[in-house]
C-alpha positions as CSV (number, residue, x, y, z in Angstrom):
1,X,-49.0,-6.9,-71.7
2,X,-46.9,-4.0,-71.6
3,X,-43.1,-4.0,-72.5
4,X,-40.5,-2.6,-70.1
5,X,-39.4,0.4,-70.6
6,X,-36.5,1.2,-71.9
7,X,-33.2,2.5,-70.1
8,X,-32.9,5.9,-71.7
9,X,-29.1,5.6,-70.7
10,X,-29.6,3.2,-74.4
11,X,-31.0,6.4,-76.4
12,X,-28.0,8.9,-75.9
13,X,-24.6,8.9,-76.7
14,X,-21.5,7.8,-74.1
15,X,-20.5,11.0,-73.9
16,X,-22.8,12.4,-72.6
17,X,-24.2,9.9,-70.2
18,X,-21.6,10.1,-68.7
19,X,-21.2,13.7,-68.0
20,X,-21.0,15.2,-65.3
21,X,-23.5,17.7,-63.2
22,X,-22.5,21.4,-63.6
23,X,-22.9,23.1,-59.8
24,X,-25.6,26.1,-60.5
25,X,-26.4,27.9,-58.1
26,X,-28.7,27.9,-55.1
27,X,-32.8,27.1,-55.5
28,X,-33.5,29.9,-52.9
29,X,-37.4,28.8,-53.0
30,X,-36.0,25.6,-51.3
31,X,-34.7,26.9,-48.2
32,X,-36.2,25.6,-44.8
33,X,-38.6,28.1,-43.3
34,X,-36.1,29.1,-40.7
35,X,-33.7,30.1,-43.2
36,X,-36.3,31.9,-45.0
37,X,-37.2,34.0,-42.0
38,X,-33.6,35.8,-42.4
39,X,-32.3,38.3,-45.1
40,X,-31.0,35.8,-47.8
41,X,-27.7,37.3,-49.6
42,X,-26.7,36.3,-52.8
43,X,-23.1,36.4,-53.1
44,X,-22.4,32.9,-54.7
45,X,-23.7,33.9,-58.8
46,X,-21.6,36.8,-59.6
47,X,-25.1,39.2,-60.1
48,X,-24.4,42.7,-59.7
49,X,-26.2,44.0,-56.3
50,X,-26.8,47.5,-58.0
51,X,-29.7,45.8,-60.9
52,X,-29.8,47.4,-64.0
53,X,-30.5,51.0,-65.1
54,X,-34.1,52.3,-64.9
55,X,-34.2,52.5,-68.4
56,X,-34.3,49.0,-68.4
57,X,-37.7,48.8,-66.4
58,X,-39.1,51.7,-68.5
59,X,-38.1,49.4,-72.1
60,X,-39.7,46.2,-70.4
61,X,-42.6,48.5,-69.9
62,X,-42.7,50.0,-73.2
63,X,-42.3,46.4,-75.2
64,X,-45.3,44.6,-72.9
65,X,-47.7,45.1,-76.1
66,X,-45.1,43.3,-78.5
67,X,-45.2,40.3,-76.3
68,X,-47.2,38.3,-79.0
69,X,-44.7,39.0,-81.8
70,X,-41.6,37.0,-83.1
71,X,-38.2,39.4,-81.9
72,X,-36.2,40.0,-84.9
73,X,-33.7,37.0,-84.8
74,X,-31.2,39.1,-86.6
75,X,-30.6,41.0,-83.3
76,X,-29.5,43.9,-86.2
77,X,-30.4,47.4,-83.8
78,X,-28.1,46.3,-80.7
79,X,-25.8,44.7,-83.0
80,X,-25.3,47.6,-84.8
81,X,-25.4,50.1,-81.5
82,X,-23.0,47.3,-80.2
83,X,-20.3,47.5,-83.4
84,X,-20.7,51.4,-83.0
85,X,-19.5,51.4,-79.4
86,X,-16.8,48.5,-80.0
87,X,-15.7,49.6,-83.2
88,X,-16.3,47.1,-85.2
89,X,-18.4,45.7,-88.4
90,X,-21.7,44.3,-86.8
91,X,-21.8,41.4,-88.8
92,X,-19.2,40.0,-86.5
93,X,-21.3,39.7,-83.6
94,X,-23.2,36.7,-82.5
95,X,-26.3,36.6,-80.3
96,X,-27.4,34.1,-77.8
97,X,-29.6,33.8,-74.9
98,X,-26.5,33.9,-72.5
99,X,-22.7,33.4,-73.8
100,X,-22.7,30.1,-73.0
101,X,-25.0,29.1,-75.3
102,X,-22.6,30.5,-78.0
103,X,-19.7,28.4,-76.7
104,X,-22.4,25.1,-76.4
105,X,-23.0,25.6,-80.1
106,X,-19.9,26.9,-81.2
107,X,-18.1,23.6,-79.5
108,X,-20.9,21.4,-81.2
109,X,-20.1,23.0,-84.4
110,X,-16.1,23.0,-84.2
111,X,-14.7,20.1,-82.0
112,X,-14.2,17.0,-83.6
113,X,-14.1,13.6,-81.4
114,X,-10.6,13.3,-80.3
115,X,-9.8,17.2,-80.3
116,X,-8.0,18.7,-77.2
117,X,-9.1,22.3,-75.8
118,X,-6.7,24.1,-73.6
119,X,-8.1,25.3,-69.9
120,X,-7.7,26.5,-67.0
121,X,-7.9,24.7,-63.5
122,X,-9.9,25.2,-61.9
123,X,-12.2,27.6,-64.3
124,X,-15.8,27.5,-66.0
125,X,-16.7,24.0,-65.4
126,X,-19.0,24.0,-68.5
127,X,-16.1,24.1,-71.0
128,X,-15.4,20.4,-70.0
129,X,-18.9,19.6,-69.9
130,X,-19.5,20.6,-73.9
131,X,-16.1,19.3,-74.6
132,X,-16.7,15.8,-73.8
133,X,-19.6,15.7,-74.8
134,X,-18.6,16.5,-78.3
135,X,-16.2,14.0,-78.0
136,X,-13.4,16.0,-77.0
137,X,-11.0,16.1,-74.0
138,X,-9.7,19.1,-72.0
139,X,-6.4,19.5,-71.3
140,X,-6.1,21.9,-67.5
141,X,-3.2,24.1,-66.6
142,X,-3.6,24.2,-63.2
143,X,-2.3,27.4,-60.6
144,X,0.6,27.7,-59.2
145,X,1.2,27.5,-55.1
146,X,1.6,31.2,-55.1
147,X,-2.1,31.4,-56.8
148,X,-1.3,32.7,-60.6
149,X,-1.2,30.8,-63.5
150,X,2.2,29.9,-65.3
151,X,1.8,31.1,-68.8
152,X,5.0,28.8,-69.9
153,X,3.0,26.2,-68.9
154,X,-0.1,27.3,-70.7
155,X,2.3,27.6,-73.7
156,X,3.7,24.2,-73.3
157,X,0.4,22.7,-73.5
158,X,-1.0,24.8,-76.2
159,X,2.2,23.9,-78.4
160,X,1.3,20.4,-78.8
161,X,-1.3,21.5,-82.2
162,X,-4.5,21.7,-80.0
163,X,-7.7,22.4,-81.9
164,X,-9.0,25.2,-79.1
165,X,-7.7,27.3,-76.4
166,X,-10.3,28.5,-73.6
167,X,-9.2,31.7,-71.7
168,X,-11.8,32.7,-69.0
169,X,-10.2,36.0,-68.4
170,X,-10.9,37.5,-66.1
171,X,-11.4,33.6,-65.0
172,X,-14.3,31.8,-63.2
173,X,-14.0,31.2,-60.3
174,X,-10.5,32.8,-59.6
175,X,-10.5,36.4,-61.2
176,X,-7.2,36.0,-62.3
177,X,-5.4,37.3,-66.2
178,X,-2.6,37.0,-67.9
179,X,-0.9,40.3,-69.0
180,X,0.0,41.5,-72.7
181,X,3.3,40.1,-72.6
182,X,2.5,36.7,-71.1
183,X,-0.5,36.7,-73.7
184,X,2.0,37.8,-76.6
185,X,3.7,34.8,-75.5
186,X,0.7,32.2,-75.6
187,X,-1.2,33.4,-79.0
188,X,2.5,33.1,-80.3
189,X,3.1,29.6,-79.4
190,X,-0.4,28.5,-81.1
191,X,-1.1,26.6,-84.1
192,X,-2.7,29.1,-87.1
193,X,-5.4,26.8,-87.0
194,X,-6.1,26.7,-83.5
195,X,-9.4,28.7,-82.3
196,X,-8.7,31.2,-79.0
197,X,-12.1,31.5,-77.2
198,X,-12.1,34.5,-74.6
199,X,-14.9,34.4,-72.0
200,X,-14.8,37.4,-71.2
201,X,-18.1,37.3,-69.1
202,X,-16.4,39.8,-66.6
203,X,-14.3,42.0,-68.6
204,X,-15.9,45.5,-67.8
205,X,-15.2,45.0,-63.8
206,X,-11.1,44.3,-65.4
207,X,-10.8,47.9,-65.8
208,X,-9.4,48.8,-62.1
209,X,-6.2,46.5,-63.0
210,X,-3.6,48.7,-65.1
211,X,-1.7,45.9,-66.2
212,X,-5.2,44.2,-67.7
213,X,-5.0,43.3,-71.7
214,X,-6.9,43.8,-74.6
215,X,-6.7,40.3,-75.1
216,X,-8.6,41.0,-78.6
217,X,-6.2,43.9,-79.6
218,X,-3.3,41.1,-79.2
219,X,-4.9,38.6,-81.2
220,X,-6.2,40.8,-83.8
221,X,-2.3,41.7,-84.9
222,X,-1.5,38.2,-84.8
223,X,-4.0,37.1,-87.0
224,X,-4.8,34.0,-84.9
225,X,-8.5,33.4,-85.3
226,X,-10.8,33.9,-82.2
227,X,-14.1,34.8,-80.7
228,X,-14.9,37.1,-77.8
229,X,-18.0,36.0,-75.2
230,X,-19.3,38.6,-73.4
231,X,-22.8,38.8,-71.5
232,X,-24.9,41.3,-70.5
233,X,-25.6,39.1,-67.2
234,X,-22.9,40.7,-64.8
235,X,-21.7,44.2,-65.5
236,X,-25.2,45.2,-66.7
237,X,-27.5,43.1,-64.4
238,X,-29.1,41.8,-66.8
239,X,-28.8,37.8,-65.6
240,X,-32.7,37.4,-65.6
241,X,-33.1,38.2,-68.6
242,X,-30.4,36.0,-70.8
243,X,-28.3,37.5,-73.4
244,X,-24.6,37.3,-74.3
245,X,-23.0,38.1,-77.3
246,X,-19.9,36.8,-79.4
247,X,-17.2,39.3,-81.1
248,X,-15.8,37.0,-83.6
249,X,-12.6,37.6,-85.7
250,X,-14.5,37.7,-89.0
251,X,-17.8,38.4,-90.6
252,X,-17.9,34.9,-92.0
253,X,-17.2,32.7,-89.2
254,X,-19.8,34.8,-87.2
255,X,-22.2,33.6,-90.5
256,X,-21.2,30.2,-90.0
257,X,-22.1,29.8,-86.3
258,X,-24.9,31.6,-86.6
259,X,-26.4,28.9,-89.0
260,X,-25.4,26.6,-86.6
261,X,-27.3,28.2,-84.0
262,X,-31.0,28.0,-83.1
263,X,-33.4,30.8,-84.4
264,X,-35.5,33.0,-82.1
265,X,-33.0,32.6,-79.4
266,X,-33.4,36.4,-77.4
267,X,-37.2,37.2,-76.6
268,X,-38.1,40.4,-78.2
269,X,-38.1,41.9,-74.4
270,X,-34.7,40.8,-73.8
271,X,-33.4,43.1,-76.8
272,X,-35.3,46.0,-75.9
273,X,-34.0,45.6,-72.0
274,X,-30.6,45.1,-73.6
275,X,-30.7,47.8,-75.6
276,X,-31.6,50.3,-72.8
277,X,-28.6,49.4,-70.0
278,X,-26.1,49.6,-73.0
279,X,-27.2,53.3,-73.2
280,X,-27.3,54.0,-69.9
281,X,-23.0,53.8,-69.6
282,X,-23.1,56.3,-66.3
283,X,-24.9,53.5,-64.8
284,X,-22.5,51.1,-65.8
285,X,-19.6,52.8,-64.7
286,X,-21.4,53.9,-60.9
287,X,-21.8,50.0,-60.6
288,X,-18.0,49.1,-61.8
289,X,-17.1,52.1,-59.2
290,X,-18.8,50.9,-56.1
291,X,-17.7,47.1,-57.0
292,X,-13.9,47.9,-57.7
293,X,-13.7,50.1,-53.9
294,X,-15.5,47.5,-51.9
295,X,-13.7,44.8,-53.5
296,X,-10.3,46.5,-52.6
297,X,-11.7,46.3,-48.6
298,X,-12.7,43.3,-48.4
299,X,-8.8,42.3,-50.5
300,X,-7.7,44.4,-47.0
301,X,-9.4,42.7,-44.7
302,X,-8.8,39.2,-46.3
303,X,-5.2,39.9,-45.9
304,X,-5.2,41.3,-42.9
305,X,-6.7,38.3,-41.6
306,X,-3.6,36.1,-43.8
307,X,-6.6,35.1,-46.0
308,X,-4.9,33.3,-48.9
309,X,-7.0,34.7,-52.2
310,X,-6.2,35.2,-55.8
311,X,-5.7,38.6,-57.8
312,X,-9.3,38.7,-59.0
313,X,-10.1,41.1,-62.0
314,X,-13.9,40.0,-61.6
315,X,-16.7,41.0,-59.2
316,X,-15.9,38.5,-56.7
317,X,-13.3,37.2,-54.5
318,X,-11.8,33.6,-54.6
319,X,-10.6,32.1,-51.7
320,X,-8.1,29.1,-51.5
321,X,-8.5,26.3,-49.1
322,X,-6.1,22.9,-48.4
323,X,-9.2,21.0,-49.3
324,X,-12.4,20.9,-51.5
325,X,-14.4,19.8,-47.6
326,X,-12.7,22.9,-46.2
327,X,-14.2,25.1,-48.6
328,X,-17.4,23.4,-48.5
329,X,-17.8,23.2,-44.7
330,X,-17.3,27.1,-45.1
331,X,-20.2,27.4,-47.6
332,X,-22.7,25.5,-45.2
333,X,-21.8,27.4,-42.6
334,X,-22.8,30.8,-44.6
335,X,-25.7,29.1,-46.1
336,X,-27.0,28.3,-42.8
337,X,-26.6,32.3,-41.6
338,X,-28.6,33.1,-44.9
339,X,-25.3,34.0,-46.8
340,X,-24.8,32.2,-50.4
341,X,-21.5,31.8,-51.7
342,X,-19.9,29.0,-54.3
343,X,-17.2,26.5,-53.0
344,X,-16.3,23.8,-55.6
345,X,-12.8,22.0,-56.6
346,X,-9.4,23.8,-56.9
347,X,-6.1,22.4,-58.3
348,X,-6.2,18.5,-57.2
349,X,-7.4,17.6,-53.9
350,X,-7.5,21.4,-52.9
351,X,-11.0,23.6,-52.7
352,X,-12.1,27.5,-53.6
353,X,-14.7,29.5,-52.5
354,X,-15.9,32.3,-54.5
355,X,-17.6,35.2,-52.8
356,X,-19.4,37.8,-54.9
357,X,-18.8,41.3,-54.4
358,X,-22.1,42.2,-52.5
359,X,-23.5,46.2,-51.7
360,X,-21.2,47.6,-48.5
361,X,-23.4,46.3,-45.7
362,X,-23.6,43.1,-47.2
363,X,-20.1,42.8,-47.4
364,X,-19.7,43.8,-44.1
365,X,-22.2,41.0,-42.7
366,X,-20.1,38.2,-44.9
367,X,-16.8,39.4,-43.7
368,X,-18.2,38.8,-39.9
369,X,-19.5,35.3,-40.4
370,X,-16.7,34.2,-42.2
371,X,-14.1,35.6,-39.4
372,X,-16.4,33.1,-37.0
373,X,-16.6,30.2,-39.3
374,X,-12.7,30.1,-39.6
């Protein structure tokens, strides 16, 4: 006689059965044979259309022999090509097989049950996901009705002795910033103890705004501790192959996470691929150029069309909507004509729709299904 078995709800903690499910992005291998008949085009994931530089493809060529061979966990040759360009001792840096997997450990490692993190709303969804499952709570700023963020209110909140703040700047899914002086403002108002964490997961595409920080600069003279995530996912098209990195504010806290961190996390591949599109900066910058001019049409045409939308410093365009349905009646009706975008929860009841910035005639075929569907 066999014994039942047992409810695996039993063999985890609260927390964390009782989290809830992060939205990723489309299975495209699931799509009905009639949608699969028509040019699919992925603007809901933030990718960059362009791909990465052909050095990439010629490293992933050149490293096919070294497949059997443990990568060097260190990461030491792009951390140190990485310090050069940043300007900083490499033994800050922390690599991960995508940033988020440094905020997942770093959260298990530095949030205590009880803790409060500071966010935005809506932003990254996964901050609250590792947050309560650590046992922590996230406190959300939301908007304001004219679509930026109040940074008095971010400073009220952050006031009140909160173990983390989390600024997705430029933020997910809205683009938007705060500038040096509203930022001044907030690291001021924090706790010494309290730990700033920057996603900065779309901070190359930042550079057409003039009035964009350097959000590390400001909390570098402060001396309020901090770490920097950046990925190699967006600007450098490098989202199939998984690696971010962390600039943290000193060597040892970078040792300290690291321990905390799984080994082996970057394949030896990944490195090599990484390695080549950082070197390849004309690359870079012809992507951020064609991005930052076709995102300025489509801003055009949105508001020609009194499109309410938020200032986005990102590769995408967010688009607000009365209600969560409205924004996801929208997305069906894109995903049906073969066009992905990302509609998911605003500020209370109200809904967002984030459209990547796609290659010109892309961007052209979105903008006339969405002038149909509304």
């Amino acid at each position: 006689m066999t014994r039942d078995v047992i409810d695996p709800k039993l063999l985890f903690r609260d927390e964390v059965v009782n989290l809830p499910v992060y939205k990723t992005g489309t299975k495209f291998h699931e799509l009905t044979e009639e949608q699969s008949k028509q040019e699919m085009l992925r603007l809901g994931s933030n990718e960059n259309p362009y791909g990465p530089s052909p050095r990439v493809f010629e490293a992933i060529q050149e490293s096919l022999n070294e497949v059997h061979l443990y990568p060097d966990s260190t990461c030491n040759d792009i951390a140190e090509k990485l310090g050069e360009k940043l300007e900083i001792d490499h033994g800050r840096l922390v690599f991960n097989s995508g940033s988020e997997a440094i905020l997942h450990a770093m959260v298990n490692a530095c949030l205590r049950p009880g803790d409060k993190v500071v966010s935005l709303v809506p932003s990254f969804p996964i901050i609250n996901i590792f947050a309560l499952a650590a046992g922590a709570s996230v406190i959300g700023v939301p908007h304001e009705d004219d679509l930026s963020f109040c940074a008095d209110k971010i400073c009220q909140a952050v006031g009140g002795g909160v173990r983390m703040v989390y600024l997705c700047m430029p933020n997910n899914p809205t683009g938007s910033y705060f500038t040096e002086p509203d930022l001044e403002r907030i690291v001021a108002t924090a706790n010494s103890e309290t730990l700033f964490v920057l996603d900065e997961a779309y901070v190359e595409f930042a550079g057409d705004k003039p009035d964009y920080p350097d959000a590390i600069k400001i909390l570098e003279v402060a001396g309020q501790p901090y770490i920097a995530l950046r990925t190699m996912s967006k600007a450098y098209a490098l989202a199939g192959m998984r690696i971010g990195y962390g600039i943290s504010y000193c060597e040892e806290f970078a040792g300290i996470l690291k321990r905390a961190s799984t080994v082996f996390n970057i394949g030896g591949m990944t490195l090599k691929a990484a390695e080549a599109a950082l070197a390849d900066q004309a690359h870079l910058t012809q992507c951020l150029n064609a991005i930052s001019t076709e995102k300025s049409r489509i801003e055009k045409e949105f508001a020609s069309q009194d499109i309410r939308f938020f200032n986005s410093a990102g590769n995408f365009i967010c688009i607000w909507f009365p209600t969560l349905e409205q924004a996801l009646t929208i997305e069906a009706g894109m995903q049906k004509n073969g066009i992905f975008t990302k509609g998911q929860k605003g500020r209370g009841t109200e809904g967002v729709l984030r459209i990547t910035i796609g290659k010109p005639v892309d961007n052209d075929r979105m903008l006339a299904q969405l002038r149909q569907l509304r």
